[in-house]
SERO-4910 file (N, C-alpha, C, O; in steps of 0.05 Angstrom, whole numbers):
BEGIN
 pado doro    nc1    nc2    nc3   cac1   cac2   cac3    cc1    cc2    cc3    oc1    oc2    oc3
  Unk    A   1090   -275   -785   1067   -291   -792   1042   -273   -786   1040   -265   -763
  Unk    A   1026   -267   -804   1003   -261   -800    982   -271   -781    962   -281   -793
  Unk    A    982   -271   -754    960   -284   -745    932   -276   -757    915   -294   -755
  Unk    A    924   -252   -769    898   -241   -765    886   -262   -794    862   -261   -801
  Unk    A    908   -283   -810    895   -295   -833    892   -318   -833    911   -333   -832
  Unk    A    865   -327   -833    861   -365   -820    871   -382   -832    875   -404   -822
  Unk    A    878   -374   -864    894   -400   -875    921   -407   -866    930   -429   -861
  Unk    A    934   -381   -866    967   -376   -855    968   -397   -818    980   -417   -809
  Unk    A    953   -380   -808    947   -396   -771    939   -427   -777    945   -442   -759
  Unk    A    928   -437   -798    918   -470   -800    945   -478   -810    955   -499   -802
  Unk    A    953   -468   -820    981   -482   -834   1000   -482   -810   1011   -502   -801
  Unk    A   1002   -463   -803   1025   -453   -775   1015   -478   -754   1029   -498   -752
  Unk    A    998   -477   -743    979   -503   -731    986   -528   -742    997   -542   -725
  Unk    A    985   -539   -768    980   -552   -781   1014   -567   -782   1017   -591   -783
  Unk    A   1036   -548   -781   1063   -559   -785   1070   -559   -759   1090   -573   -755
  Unk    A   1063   -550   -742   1062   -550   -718   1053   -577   -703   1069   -584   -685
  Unk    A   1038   -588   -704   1021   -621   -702   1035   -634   -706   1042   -651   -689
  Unk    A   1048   -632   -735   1071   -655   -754   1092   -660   -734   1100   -679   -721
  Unk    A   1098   -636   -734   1131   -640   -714   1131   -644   -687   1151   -654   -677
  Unk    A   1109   -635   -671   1111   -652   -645   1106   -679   -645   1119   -693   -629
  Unk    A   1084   -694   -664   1076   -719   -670   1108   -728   -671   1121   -738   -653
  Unk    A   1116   -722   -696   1152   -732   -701   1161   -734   -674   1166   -756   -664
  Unk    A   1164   -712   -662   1177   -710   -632   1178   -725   -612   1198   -731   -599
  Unk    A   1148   -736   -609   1142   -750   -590   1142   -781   -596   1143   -797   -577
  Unk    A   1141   -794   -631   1139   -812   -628   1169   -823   -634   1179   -845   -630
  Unk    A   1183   -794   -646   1216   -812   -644   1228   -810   -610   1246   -826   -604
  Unk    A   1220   -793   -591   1231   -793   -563   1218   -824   -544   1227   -836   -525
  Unk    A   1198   -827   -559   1196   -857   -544   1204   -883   -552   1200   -905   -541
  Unk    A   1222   -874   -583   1239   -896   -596   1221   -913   -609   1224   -937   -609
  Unk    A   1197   -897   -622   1189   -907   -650   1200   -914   -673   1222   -903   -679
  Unk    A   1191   -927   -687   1213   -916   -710   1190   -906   -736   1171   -892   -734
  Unk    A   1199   -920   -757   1183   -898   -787   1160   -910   -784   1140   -895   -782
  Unk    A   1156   -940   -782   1117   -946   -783   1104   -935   -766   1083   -924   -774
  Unk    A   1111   -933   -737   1097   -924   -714   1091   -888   -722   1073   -874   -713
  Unk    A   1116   -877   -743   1110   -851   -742   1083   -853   -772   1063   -837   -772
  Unk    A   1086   -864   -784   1065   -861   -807   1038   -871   -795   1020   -859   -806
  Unk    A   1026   -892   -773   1015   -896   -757   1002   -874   -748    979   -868   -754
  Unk    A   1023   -857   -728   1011   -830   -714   1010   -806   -732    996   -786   -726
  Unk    A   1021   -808   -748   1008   -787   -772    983   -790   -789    966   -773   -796
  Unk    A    985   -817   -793    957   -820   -806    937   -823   -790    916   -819   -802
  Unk    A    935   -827   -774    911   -831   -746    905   -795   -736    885   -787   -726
  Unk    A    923   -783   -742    916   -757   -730    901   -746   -756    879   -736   -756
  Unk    A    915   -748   -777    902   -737   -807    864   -744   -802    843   -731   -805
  Unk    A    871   -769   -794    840   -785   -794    821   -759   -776    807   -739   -783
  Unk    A    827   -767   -758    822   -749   -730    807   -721   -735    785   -710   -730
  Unk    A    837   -712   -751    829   -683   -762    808   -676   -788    797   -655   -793
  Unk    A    807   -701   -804    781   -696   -822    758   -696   -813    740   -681   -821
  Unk    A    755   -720   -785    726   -717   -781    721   -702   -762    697   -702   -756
  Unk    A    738   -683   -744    727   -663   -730    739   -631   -749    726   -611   -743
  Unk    A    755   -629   -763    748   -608   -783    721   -606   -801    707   -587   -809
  Unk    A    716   -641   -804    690   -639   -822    663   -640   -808    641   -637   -820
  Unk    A    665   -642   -786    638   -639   -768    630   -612   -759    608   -603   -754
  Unk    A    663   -596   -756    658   -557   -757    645   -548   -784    626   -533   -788
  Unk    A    664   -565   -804    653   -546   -826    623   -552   -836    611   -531   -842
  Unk    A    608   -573   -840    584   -583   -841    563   -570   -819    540   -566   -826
  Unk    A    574   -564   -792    558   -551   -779    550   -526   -780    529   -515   -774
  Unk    A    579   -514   -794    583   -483   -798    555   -475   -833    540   -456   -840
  Unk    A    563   -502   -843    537   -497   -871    513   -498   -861    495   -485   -871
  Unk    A    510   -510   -843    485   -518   -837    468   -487   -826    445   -480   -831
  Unk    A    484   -478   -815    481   -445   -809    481   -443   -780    474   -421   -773
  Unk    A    487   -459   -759    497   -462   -736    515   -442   -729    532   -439   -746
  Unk    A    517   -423   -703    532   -411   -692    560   -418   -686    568   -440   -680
  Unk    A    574   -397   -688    608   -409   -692    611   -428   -656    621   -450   -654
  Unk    A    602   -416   -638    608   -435   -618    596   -464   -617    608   -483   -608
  Unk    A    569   -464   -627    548   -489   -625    562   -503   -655    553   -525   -662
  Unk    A    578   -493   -668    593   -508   -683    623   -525   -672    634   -547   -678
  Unk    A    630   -503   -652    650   -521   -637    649   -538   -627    667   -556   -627
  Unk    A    621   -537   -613    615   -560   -600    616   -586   -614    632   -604   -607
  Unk    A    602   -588   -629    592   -605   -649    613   -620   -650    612   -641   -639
  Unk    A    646   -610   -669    667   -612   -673    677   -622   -639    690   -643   -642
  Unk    A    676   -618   -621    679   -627   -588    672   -650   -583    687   -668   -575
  Unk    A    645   -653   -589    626   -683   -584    642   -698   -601    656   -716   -590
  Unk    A    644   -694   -637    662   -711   -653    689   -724   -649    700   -744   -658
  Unk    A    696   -705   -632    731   -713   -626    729   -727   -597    749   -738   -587
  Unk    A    698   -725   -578    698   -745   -554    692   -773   -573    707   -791   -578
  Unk    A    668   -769   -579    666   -792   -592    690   -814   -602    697   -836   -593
  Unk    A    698   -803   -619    727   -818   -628    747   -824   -614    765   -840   -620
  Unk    A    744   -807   -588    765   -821   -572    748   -843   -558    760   -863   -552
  Unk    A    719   -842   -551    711   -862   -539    713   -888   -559    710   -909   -546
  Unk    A    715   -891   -578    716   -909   -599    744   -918   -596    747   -942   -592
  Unk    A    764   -903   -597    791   -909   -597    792   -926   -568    798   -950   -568
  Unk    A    785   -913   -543    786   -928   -523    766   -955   -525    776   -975   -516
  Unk    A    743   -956   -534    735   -981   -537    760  -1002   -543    774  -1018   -532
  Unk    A    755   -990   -566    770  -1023   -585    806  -1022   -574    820  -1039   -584
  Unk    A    811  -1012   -565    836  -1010   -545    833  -1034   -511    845  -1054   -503
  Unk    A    815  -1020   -505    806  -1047   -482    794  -1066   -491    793  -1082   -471
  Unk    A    781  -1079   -515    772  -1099   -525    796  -1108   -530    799  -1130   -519
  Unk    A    819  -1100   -542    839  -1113   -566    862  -1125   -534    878  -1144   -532
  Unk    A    855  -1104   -516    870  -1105   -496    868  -1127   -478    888  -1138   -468
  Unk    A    846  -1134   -474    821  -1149   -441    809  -1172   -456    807  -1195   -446
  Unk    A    798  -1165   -485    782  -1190   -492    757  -1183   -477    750  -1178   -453
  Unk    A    742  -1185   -505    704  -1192   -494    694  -1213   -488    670  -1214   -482
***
């Protein structure tokens, strides 16, 4: 594998995600909805903090102050995920 080529390493990454997701959600005795669930929730995940790097990166933002960006996006969404998790959970 070529590490030094970013599309080859995103893919390598990329099938990499798939199959631990698989891994983990068949070792806790998921079955197929729970896995299309955690696949599509991560897909989600990964558009809007791939798309908050790459929008930052147009914008002409530095590759690290682009990470960030992409950092804050993926707290955010987990703070959202934990919201409506303890709402759905506790009741408002």
């Amino acid at each position: 594998m070529n590490i030094h080529n970013g599309r080859t390493l995103i893919a390598a990454f990329a099938v990499l995600a798939v199959v631990t997701t698989a891994f983990v959600v068949v070792l806790v005795g998921g079955g197929l909805e729970e896995l299309a669930f955690a696949l599509a929730g991560g897909l989600g995940i990964a558009v809007v903090v791939v798309g908050a790097y790459k929008i930052a990166d147009m914008k002409g933002l530095p590759h690290s102050h682009s990470v960030a960006v992409a950092g804050v996006m993926l707290g955010v969404v987990y703070m959202i995920a934990l919201t409506v998790r303890l709402l759905t959970e506790f009741g408002a």
